[in-house]
C-alpha positions as CSV (number, residue, x, y, z in Angstrom):
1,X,-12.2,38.0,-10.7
2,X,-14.4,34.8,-10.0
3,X,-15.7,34.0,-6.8
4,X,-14.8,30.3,-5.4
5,X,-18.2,30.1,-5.3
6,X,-18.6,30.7,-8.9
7,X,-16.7,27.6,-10.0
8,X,-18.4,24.8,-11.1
9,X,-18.0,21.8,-8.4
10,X,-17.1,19.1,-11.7
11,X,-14.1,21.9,-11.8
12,X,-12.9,21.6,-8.1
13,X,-9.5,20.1,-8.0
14,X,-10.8,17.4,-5.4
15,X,-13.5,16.3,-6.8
16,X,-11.8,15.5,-10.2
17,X,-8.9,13.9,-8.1
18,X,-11.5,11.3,-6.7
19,X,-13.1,10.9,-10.2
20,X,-10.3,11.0,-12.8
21,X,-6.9,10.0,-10.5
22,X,-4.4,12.0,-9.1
23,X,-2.7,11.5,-12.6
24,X,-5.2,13.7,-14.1
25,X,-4.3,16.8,-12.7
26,X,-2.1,19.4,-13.5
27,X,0.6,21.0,-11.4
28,X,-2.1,24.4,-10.6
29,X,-4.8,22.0,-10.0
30,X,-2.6,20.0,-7.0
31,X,-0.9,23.2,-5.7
32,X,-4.5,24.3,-5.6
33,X,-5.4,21.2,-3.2
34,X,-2.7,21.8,-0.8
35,X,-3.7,25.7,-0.9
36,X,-7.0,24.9,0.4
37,X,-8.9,29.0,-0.2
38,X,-7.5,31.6,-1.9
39,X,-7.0,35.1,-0.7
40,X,-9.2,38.2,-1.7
41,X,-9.8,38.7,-4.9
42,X,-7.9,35.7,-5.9
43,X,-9.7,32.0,-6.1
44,X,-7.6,29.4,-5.1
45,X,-7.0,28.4,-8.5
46,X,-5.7,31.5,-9.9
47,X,-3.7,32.0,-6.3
48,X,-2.3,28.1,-7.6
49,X,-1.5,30.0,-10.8
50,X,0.4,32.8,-9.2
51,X,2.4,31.2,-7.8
52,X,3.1,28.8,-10.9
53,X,3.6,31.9,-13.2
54,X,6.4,33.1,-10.4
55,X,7.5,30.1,-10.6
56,X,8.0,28.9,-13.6
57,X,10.0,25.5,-13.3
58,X,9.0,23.3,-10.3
59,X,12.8,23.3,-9.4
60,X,12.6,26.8,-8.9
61,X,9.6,26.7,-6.9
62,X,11.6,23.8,-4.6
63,X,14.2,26.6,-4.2
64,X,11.8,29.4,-3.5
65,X,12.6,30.8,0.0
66,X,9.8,31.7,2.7
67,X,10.4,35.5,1.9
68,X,9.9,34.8,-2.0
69,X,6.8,33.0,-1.4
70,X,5.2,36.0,0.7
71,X,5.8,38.3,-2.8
72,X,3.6,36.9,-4.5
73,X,0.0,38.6,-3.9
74,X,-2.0,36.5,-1.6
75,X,0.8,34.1,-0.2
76,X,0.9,35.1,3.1
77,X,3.3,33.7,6.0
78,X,1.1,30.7,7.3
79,X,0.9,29.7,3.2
80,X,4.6,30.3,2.3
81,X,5.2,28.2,5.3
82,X,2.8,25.4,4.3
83,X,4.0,25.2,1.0
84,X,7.9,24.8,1.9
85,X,6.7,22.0,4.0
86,X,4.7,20.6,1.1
87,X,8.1,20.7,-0.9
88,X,10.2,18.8,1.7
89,X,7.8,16.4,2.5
90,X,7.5,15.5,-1.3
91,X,11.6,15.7,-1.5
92,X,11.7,13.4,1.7
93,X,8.9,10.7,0.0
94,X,11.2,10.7,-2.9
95,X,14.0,9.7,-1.0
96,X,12.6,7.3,1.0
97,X,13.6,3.2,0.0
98,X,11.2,0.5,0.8
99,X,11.2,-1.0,3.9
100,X,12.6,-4.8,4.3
101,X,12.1,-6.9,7.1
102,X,14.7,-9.8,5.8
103,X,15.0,-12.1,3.4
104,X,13.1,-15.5,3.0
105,X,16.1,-18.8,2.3
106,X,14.0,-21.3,3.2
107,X,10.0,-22.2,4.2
108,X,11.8,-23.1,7.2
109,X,13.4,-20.3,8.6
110,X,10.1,-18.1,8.5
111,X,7.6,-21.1,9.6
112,X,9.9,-20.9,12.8
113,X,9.5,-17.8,13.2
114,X,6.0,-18.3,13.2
115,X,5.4,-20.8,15.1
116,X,6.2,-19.0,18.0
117,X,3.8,-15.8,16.5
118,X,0.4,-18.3,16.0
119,X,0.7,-21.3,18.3
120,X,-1.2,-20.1,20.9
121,X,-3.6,-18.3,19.2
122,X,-7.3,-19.6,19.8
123,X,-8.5,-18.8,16.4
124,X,-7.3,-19.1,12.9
125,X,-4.9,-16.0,11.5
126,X,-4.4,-15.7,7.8
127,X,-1.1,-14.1,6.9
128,X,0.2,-13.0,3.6
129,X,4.0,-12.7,3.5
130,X,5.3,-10.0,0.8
131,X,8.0,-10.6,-1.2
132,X,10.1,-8.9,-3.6
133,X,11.8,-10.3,-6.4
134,X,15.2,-10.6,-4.2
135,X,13.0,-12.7,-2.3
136,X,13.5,-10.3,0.7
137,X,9.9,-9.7,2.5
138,X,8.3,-6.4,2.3
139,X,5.8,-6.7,3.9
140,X,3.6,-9.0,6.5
141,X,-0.2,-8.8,7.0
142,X,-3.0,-10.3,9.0
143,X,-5.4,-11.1,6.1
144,X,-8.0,-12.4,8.7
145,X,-9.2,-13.6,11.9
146,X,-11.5,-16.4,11.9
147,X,-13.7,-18.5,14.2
148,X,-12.2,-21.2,16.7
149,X,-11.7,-23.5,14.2
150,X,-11.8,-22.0,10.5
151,X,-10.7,-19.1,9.0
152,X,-12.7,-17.2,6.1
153,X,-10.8,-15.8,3.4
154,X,-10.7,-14.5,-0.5
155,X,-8.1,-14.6,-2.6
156,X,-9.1,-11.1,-3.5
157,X,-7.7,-10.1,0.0
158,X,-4.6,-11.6,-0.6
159,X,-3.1,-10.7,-3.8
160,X,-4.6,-6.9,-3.3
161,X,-2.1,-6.3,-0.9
162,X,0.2,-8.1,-3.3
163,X,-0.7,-5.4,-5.7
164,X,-0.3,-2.8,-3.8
165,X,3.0,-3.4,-2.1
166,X,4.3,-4.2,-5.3
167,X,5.0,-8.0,-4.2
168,X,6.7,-10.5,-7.0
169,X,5.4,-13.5,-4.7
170,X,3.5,-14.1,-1.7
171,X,3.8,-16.7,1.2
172,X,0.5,-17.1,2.5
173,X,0.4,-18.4,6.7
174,X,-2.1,-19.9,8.8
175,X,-2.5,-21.9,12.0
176,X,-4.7,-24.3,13.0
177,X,-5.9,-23.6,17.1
178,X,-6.1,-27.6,17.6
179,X,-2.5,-27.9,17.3
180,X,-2.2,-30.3,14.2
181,X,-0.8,-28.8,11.4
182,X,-2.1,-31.6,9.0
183,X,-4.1,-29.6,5.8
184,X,-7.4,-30.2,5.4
185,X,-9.5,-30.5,2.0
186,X,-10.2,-26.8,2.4
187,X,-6.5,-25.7,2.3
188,X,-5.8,-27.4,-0.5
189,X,-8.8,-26.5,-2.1
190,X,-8.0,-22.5,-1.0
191,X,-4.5,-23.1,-1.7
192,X,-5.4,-24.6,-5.9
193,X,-7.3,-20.6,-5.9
194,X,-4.5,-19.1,-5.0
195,X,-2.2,-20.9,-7.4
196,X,-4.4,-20.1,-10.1
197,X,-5.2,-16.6,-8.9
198,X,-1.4,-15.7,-8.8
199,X,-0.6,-17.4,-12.3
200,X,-3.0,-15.1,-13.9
201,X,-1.8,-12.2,-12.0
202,X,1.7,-12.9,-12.7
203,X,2.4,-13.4,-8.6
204,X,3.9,-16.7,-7.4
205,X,2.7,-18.0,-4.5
206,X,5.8,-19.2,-3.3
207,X,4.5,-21.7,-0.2
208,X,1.5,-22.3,1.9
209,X,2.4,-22.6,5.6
210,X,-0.2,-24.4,8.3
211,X,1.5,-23.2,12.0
212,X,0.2,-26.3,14.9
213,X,1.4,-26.6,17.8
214,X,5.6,-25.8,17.8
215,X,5.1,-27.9,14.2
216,X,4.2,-26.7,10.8
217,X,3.5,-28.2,7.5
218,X,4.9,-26.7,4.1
219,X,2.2,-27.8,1.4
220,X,5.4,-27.2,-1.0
221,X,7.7,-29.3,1.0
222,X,4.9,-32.0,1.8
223,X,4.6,-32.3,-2.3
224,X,1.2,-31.0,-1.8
225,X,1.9,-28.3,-4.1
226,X,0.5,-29.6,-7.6
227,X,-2.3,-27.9,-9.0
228,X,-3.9,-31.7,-9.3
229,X,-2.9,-32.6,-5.9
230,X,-4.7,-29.4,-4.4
């Protein structure tokens, strides 16, 4: 049998998950992860294996009792249990539905909502508002904080969250500490990148929302939304 030691470190299940992607692996190499050592004389791949080989169809291995588990040479209780807990986790995960935190009818609705979020606030807050393609938000997150009076922001901030919640559009939200909710040259300017941005990504920005002082201004609604007005 082959020491742990004895494997080559490009071989390590972890260290080809950060390099190649969780997609990569197979089902020993990921069992293998959540093993963390093997058990004498067995590495913690071929333990992985052992199990697999017992195993032969993951269903059967999301079956397997605690007592089943322990027969297999070098699955003791402490492992048996960790991997049963594995499986429901993963079962669990599977069942679980995106949250939503209501659905967007008008720029309206959520700017009032806001207003009462931002208009005290003594320095700019960026906010991206997550949408799905029901139009029901997903997701809302402070993008950034900024100085008294401006707030410093990428588009590449924004629409990676968009990515990675999946959003079909994206409402983004900012208020303006002197209480006027009037856009200056720099939000249309920022808002023209994001248009752009999310027509190449395939991501509408849906509105851009400026929060004063119990007011707000709707670039969309103001007819401020044309790429050439921006």
């Amino acid at each position: 049998m082959i020491n742990e030691t004895e494997i080559p470190q490009s071989s390590f299940p972890r260290e080809r998950l950060v390099q190649y992607g969780v997609d990569a692996l197979s089902n020993q190499e990921l069992l293998a992860i959540l093993l963390r050592t093997g058990s004498r004389p067995l590495n913690v791949l071929e333990l992985a294996a052992s199990v697999l080989n017992r195993f032969e169809e993951l269903y059967e291995l999301k079956e397997a009792t605690i007592d089943e588990l322990q027969e297999i040479r070098g699955v003791g209780q402490i492992k048996a249990i960790e991997i049963k807990a594995m499986i429901e986790l993963g079962v669990r995960i599977q069942r679980s539905v995106q949250p939503k935190y209501g659905k967007i009818n008008s720029s309206m609705a959520i700017a009032h909502q806001l207003i009462q979020e931002l208009k005290d606030f003594r320095q700019e807050h960026l906010l991206g508002i997550y949408l799905n393609t029901k139009n029901e938000i997903i997701q809302k997150k402070t993008i950034f904080i900024g100085s008294l009076n401006q707030s410093i922001a990428h588009p590449r901030e924004i629409f990676h969250w968009a990515v990675r919640y999946s959003a079909a559009r994206v409402i983004v939200v900012h208020n303006h500490p002197s209480g006027s909710p009037q856009a200056s040259e720099a939000d249309l300017l920022f808002t023209r990148r994001l248009i752009k941005c999310g027509d190449l990504m395939g991501i509408e920005l849906l509105d851009h929302l400026i929060i004063g002082d119990n007011t707000y201004v709707s670039l969309r609604e103001e007819g401020l939304w044309q790429q050439e007005n921006c």
